[in-house]
PADORO-470245 format. One line per field, with one value per atom (N, C-alpha, C, CB): x, y, z; residue number from 1. Coordinates in steps of 0.2 Angstrom, whole numbers, plus 5000, padded with zeros to 4 digits. Glycine has a CB too. Example, Ala and Ser with C-alpha at 12.3 -4.5 7.8 and 13.67 -1.06 7.14 Angstrom:
PADORO-470245
u: c(5066 5062 5066 5057 5064 5068 5064 5070)
v: c(4972 4978 4984 4978 4989 4995 5000 4997)
w: c(5039 5039 5039 5045 5035 5036 5039 5029)
nr: c(1 1 1 1 2 2 2 2)
end
This chain:
PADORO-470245
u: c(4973 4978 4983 4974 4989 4995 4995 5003 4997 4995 5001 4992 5002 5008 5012 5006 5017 5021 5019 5026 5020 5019 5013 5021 5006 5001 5001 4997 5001 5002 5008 5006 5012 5016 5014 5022 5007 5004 4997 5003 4994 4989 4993 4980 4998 5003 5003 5012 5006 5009 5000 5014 4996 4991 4986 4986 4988 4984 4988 4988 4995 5000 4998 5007 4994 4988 4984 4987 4980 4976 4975 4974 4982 4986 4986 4992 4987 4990 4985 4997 4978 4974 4970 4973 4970 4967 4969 4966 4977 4983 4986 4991 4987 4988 4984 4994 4978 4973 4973 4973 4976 4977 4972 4985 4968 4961 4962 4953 4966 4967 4968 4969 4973 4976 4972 4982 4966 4961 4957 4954 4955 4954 4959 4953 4963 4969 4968 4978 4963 4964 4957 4965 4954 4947 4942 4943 4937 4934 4928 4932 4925 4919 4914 4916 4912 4906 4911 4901 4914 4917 4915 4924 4914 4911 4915 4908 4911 4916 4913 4918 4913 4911 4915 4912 4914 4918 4914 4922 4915 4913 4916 4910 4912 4916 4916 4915 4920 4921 4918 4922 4911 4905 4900 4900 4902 4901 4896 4901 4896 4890 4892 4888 4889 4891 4891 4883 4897 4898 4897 4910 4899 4896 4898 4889 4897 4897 4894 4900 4891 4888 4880 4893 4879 4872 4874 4866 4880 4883 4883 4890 4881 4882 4890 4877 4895 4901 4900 4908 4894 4893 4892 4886 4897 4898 4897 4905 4891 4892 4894 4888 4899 4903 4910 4901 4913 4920 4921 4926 4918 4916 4914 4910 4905 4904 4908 4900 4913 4917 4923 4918 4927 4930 4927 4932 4922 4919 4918 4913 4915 4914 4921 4912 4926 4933 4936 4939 4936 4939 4938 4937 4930 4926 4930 4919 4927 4929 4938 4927 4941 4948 4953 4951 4949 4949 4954 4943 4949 4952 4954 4949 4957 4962 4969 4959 4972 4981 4979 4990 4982 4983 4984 4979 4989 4994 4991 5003 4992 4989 4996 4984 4996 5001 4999 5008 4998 4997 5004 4996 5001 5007 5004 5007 5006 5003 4999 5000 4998 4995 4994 4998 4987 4988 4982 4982 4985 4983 4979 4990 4971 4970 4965 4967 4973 4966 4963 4968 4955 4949 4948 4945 4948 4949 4957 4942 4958 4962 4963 4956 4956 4954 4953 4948 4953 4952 4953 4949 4958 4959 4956 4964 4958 4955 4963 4949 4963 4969 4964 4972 4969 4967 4972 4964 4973 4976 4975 4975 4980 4982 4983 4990 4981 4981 4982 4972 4986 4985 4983 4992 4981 4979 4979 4972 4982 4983 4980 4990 4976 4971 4972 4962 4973 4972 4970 4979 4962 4963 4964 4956 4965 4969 4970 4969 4970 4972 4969 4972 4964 4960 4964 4951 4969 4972 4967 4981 4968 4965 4969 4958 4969 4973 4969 4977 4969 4965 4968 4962 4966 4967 4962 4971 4964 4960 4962 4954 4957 4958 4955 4957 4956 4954 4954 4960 4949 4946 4942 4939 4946 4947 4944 4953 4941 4941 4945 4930 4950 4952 4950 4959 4951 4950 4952 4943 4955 4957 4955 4961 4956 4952 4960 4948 4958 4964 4969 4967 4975 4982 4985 4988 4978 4981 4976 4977 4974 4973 4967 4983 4964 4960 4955 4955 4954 4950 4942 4951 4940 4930 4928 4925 4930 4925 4931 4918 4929 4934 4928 4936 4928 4925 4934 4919 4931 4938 4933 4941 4936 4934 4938 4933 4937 4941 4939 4937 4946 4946 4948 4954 4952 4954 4954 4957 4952 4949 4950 4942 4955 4957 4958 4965 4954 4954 4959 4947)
v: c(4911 4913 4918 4917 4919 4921 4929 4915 4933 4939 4942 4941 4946 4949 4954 4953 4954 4958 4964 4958 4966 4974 4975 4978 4972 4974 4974 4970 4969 4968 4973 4958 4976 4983 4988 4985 4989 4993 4996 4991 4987 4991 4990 4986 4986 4988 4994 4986 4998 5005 5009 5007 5007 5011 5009 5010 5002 5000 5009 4987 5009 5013 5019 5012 5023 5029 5029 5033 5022 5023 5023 5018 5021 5021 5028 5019 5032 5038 5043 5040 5041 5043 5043 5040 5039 5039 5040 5036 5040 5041 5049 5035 5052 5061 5062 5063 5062 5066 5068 5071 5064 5066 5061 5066 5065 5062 5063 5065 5070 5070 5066 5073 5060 5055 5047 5054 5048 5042 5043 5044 5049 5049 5044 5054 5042 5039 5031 5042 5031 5025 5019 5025 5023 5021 5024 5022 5019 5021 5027 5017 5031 5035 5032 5040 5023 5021 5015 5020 5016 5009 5008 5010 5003 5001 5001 4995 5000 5000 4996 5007 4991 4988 4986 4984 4988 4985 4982 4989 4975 4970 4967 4966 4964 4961 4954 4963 4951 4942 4939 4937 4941 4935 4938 4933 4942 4946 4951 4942 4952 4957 4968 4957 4968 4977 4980 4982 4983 4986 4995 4984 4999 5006 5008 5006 5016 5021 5025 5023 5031 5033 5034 5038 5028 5028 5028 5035 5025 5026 5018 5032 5016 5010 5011 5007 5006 5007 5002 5005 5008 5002 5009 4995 5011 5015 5012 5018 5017 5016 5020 5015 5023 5029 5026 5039 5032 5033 5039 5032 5044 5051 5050 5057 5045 5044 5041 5040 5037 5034 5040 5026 5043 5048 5054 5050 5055 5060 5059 5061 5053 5049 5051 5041 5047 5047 5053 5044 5058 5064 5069 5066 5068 5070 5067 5067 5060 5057 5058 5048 5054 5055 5061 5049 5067 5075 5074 5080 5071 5072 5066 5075 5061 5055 5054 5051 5053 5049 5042 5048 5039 5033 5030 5030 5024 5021 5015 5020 5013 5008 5005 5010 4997 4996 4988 4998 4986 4982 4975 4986 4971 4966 4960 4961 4954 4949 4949 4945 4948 4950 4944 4956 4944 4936 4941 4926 4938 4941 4934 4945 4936 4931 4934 4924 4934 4936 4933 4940 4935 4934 4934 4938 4940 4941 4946 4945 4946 4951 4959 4953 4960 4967 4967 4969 4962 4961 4957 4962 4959 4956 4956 4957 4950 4950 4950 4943 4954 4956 4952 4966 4952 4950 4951 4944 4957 4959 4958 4964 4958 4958 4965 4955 4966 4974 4975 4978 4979 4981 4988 4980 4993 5001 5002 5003 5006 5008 5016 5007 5018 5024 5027 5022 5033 5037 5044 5037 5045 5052 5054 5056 5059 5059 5057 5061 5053 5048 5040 5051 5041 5034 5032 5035 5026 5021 5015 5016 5014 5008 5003 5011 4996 4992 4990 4988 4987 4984 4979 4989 4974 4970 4966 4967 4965 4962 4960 4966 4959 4957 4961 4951 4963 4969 4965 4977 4963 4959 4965 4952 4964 4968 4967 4971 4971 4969 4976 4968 4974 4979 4977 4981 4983 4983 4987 4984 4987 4990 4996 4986 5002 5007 5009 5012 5009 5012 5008 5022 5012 5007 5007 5011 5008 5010 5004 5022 5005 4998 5005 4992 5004 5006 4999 5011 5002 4999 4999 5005 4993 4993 4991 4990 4987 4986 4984 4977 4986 4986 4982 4997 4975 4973 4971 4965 4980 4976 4971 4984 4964 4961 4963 4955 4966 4968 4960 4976 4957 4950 4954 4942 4959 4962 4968 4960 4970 4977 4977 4978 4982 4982 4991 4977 4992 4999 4999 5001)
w: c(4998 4994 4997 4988 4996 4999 4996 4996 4999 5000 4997 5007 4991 4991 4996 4986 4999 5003 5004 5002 4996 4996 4997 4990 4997 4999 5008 4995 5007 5018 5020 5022 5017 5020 5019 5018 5014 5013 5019 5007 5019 5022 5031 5020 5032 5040 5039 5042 5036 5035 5037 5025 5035 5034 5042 5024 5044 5051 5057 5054 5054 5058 5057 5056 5052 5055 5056 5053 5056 5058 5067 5055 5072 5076 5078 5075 5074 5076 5075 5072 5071 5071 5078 5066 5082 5088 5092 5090 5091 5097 5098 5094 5093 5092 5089 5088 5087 5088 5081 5093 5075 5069 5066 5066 5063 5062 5053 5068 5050 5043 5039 5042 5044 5041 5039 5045 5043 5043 5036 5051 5031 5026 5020 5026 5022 5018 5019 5021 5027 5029 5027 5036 5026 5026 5021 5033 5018 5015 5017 5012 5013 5018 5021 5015 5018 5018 5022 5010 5025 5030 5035 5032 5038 5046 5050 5046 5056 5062 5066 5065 5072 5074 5084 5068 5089 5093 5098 5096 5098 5103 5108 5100 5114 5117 5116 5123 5121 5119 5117 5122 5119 5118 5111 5126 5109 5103 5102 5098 5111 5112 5109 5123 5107 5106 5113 5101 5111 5120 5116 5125 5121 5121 5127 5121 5127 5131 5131 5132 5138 5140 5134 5141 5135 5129 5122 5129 5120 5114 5113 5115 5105 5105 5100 5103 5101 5097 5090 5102 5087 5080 5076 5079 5070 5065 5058 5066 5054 5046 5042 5043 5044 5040 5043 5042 5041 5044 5046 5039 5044 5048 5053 5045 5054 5060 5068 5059 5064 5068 5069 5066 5064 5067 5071 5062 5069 5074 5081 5071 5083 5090 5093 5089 5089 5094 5095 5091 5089 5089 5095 5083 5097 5104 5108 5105 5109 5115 5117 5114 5112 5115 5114 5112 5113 5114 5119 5116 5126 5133 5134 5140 5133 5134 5132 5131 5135 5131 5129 5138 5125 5122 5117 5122 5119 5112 5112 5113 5105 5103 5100 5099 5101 5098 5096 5102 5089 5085 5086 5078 5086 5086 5078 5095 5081 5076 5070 5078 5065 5061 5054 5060 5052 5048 5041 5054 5035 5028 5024 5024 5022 5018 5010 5023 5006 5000 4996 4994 4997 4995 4987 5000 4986 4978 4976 4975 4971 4967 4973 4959 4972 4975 4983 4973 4988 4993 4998 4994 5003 5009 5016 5009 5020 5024 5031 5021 5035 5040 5046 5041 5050 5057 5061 5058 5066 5070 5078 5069 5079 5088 5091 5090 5094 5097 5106 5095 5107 5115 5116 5121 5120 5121 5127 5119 5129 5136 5136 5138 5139 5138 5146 5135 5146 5154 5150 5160 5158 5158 5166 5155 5167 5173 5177 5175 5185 5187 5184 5193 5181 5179 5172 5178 5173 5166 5166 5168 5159 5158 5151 5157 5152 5148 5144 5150 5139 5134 5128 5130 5126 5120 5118 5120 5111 5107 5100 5108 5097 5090 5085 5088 5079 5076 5069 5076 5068 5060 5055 5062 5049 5046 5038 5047 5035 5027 5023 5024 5018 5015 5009 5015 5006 4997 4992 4995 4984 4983 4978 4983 4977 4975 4972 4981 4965 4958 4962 4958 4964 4965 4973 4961 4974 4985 4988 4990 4994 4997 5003 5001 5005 5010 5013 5007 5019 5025 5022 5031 5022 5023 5027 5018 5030 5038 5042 5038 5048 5057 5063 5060 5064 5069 5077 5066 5078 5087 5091 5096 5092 5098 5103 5098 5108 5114 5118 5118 5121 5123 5132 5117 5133 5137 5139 5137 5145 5150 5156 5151 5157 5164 5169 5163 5172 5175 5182 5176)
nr: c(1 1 1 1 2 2 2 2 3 3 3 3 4 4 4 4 5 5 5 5 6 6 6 6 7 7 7 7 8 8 8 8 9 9 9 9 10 10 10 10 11 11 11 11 12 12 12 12 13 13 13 13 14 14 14 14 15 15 15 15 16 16 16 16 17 17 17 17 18 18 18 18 19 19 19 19 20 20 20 20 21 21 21 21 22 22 22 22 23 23 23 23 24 24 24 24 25 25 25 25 26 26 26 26 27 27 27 27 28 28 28 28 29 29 29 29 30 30 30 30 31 31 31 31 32 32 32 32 33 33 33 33 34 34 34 34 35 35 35 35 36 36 36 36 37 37 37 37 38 38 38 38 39 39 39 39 40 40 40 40 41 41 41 41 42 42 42 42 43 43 43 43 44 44 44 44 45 45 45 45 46 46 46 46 47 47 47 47 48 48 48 48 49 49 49 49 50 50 50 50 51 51 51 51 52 52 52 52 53 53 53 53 54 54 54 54 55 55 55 55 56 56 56 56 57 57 57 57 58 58 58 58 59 59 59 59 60 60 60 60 61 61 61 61 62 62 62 62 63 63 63 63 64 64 64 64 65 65 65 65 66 66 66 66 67 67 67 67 68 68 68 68 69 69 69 69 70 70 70 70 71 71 71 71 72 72 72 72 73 73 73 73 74 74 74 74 75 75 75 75 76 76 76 76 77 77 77 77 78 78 78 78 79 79 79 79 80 80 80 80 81 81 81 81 82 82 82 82 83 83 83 83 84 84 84 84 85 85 85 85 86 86 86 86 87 87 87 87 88 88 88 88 89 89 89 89 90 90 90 90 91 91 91 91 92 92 92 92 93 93 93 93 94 94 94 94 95 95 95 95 96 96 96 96 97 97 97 97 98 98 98 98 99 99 99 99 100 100 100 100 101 101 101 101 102 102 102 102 103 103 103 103 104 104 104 104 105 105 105 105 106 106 106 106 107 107 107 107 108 108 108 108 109 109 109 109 110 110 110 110 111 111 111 111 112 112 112 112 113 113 113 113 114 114 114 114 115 115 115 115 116 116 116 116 117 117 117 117 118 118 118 118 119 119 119 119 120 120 120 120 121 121 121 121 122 122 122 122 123 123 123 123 124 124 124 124 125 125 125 125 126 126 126 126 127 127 127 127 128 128 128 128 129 129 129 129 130 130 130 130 131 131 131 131 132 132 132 132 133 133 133 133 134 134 134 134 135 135 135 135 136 136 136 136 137 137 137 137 138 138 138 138 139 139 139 139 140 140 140 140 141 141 141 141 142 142 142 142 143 143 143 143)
end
């Protein structure tokens, strides 16, 4: 079913703190974006759960998954910048996005490039639109 506009500018406008959420360190704005009970998910191509330092990247909150980043990318620069994007509503209340993404992440001399696809479930609560599940497949990693 064909997605109203103003909803897909809504939840663009809201993928765009969720950006800046990770990217300036403004993590106050991730409450606007996601629900509290929202998932997080980041895999790689073959759909294995990737991770760090003993960290698996699989969140069932949204605190949890803010919290992790807010740490980690303390001491990191990185932009994120969303491209393509495809909308398919499921019901009344909930859409299904699927995003194109690149990230370019450095801490001091060590850069690193990234992309992928960022499959998403939104849903809607009173008259606004929020985030319930985030699986990134990262398709690309490059140090």
């Amino acid at each position: 079913m064909a997605v109203d506009p103003r909803i897909a500018d809504i939840i663009r406008g809201k993928k765009l703190h969720y950006c800046l959420s990770v990217d300036a360190n403004r993590w106050h704005l991730f409450e606007n974006v996601a629900l509290p009970d929202a998932t997080f998910s980041i895999v790689d191509i073959d759909g294995s759960l990737l991770g760090q330092d003993g960290v698996d990247w699989n969140w069932s909150t949204r605190d949890e998954f803010a919290s992790y980043y807010q740490k980690t990318f303390d001491q990191y620069r990185s932009i994120h910048s969303m491209g393509a994007s495809t909308f398919e509503q499921v019901s009344p209340d909930e859409v299904k996005v699927t995003f194109s993404g690149m990230w370019h992440v450095g801490v001091g001399e060590k850069h690193g490039t990234g992309g992928g696809y960022y499959y998403e479930t939104w849903v809607r609560k009173d008259d606004d639109w929020f985030m319930k599940s985030m699986k990134l497949e990262r398709t690309y990693w490059h140090i």
